[in-house]
C-alpha positions in Angstrom: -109.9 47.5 151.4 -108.8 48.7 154.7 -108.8 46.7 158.0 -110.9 48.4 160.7 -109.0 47.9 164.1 -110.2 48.4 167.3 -108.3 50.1 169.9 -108.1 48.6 173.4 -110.3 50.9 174.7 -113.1 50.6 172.6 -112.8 46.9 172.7 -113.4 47.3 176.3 -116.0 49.6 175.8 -117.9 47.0 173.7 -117.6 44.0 176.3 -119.0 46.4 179.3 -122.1 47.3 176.8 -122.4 43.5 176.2 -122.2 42.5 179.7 -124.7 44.7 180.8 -126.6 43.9 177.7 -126.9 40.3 179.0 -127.2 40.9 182.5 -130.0 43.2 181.9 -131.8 40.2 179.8 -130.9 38.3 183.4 -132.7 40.0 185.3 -135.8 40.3 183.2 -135.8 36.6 182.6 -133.9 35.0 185.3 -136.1 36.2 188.5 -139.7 34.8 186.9 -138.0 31.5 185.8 -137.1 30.9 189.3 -140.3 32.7 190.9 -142.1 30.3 189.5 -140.4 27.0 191.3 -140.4 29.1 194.6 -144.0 28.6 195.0 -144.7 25.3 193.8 -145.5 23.1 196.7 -142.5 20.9 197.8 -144.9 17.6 196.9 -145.6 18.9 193.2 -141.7 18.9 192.5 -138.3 19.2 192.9 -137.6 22.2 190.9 -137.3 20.2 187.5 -140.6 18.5 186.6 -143.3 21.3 186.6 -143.3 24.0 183.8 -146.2 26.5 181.7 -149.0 24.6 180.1 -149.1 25.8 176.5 -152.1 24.0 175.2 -155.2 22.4 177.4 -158.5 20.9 175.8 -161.1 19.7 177.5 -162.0 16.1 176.7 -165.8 14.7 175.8 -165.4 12.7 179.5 -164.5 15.3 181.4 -160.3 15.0 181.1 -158.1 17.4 179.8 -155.4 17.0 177.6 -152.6 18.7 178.4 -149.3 20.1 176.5 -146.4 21.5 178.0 -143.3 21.6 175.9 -142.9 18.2 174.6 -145.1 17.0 176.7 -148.6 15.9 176.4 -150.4 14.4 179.2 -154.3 13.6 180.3 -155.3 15.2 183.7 -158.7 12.7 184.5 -162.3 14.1 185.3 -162.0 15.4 189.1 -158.4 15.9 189.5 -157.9 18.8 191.8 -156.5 21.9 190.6 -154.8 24.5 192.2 -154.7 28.3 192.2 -151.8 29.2 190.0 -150.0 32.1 191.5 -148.7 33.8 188.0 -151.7 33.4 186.6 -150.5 30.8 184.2 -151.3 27.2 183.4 -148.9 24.9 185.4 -148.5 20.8 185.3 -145.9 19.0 187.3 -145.7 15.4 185.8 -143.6 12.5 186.5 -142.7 9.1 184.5 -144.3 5.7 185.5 -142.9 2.4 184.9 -144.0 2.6 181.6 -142.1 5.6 180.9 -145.5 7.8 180.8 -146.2 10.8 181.8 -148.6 11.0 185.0 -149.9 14.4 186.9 -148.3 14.8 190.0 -150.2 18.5 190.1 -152.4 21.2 187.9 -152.3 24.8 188.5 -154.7 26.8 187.0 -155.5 30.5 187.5 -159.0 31.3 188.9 -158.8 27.8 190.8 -159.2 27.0 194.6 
């Protein structure tokens, strides 16, 4: 069975394909990730603790419970949403004492 080598110049021409390969994913995927922190009010978070909803339910008493990620939280009856600006659900959270999770904000499209 015979080696395949690749000459220098193909090897080169395989790391420019991948390069732009990966900067192209960059800038489809890089520029929402950080859209999305730029408008977040400076009192919701510090660029770290708010991120996409992916489940809410709305409680018999009027809360929601709320999953983003790992993390599932209960928003009480009357909290005040805001208008989400993607059009996706948003929670920015924060640990008490206790180490649990407490809603610093709620973004919601359609709200406000």
């Amino acid at each position: 069975m015979a080696k395949q080598v690749t000459s220098g110049r193909a090897a080169t021409d395989q790391i420019v394909a991948w390069a732009f390969m990966g900067g192209l994913l960059l800038a489809l995927v890089g520029p929402q990730a950080a859209h999305s922190h730029s408008w977040y009010p400076h009192r919701c978070c510090t660029e770290q603790d708010c991120i996409v909803v992916t489940r809410i339910e709305r409680l018999a008493d009027g809360s929601l419970a709320v999953s983003a990620g790992h993390i599932d939280v209960i928003v009480p009856p009357g909290f005040p949403a805001e208008s989400s600006l993607d059009h996706d659900a948003h929670i920015c959270v924060y640990r008490n004492i206790e180490g649990r999770y407490v809603v610093r904000c709620l973004f919601l499209p359609g709200e406000a």
